[in-house]
C-alpha positions as CSV (number, residue, x, y, z in Angstrom):
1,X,39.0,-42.0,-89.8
2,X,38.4,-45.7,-89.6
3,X,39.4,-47.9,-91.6
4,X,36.8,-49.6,-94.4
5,X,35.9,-52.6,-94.4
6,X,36.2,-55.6,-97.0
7,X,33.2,-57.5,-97.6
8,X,34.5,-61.1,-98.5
9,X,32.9,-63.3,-101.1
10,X,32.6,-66.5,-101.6
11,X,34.6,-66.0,-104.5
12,X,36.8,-64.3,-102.8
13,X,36.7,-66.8,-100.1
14,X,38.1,-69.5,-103.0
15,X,40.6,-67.3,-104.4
16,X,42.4,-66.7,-100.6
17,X,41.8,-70.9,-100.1
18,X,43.5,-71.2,-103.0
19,X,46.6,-68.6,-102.2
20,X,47.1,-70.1,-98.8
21,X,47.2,-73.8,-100.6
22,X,50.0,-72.1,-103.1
23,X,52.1,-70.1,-100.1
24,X,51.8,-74.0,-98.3
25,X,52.9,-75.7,-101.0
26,X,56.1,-73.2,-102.0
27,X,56.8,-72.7,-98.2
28,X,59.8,-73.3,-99.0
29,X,60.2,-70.1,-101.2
30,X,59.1,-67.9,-98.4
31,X,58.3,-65.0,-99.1
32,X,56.5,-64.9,-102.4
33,X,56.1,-61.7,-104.2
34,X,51.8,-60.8,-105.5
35,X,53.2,-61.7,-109.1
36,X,54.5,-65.3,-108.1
37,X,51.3,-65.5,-107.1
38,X,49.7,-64.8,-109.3
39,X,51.4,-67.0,-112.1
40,X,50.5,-69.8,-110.1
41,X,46.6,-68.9,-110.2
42,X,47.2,-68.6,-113.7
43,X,49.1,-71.8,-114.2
44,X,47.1,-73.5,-112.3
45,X,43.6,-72.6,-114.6
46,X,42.2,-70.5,-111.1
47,X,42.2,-67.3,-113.2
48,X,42.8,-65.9,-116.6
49,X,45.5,-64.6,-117.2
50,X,44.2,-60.5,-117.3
51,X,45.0,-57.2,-115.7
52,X,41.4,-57.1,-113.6
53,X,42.4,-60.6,-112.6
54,X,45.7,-59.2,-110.7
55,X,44.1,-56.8,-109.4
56,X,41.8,-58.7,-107.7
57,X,43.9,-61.5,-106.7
58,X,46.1,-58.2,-105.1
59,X,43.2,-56.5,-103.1
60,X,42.0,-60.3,-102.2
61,X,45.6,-60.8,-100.5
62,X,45.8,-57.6,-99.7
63,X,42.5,-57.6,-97.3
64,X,43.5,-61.5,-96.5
65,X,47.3,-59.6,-94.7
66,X,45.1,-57.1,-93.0
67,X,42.5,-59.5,-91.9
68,X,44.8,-61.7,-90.6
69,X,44.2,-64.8,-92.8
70,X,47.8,-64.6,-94.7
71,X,50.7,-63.4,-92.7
72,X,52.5,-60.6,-93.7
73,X,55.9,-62.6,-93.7
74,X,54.8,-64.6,-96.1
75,X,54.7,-62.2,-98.9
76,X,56.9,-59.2,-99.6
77,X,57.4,-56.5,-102.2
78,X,60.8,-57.0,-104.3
79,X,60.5,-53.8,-106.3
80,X,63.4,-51.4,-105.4
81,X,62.4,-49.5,-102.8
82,X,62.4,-45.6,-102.4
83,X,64.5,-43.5,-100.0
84,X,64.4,-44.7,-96.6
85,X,65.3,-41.6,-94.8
86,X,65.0,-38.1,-95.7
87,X,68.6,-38.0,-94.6
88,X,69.5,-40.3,-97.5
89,X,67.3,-38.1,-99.8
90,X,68.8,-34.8,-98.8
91,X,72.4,-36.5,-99.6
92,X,71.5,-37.3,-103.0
93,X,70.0,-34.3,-104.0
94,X,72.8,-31.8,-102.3
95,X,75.1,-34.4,-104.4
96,X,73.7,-33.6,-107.9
């Protein structure tokens, strides 16, 4: 099944500008999470500060990663992660 495709605004065009200004100007701070992000759209008066907002800003970025516009080093996930082997699961639950 092939991938969809994301149809880019010029909206949406602004708001991935506007990211790629942010990751430039907190390079140093490499790699930024969606949320830090985020807070600097809002900070910044580029967005309200709302739950649709984030979760445009996130596909935006998103589709921007896949696209190639944004690398993916630039941005990572920081929530705890899940099991990373099924080795490591099966130890856990034969330990309970």
């Amino acid at each position: 099944m092939a991938r969809r495709e994301w149809k880019w605004t010029e909206k949406q065009f602004d708001k991935l500008n506007k990211a790629i200004q942010i990751l430039d100007e907190l390079a140093d701070y490499k790699p930024l999470t969606l949320r830090q992000i985020y807070y600097q759209f809002v900070s910044k008066g580029y967005i309200e500060n709302k739950v649709s907002e984030y979760t445009m800003l996130s596909q935006c970025l998103k589709w921007a990663r896949i696209n190639g516009y944004i690398s993916w080093d630039d941005m990572e996930d920081r929530t705890e992660q899940g099991f990373f082997t099924i080795i490591q699961a099966l130890v856990i639950k034969t330990s309970l």
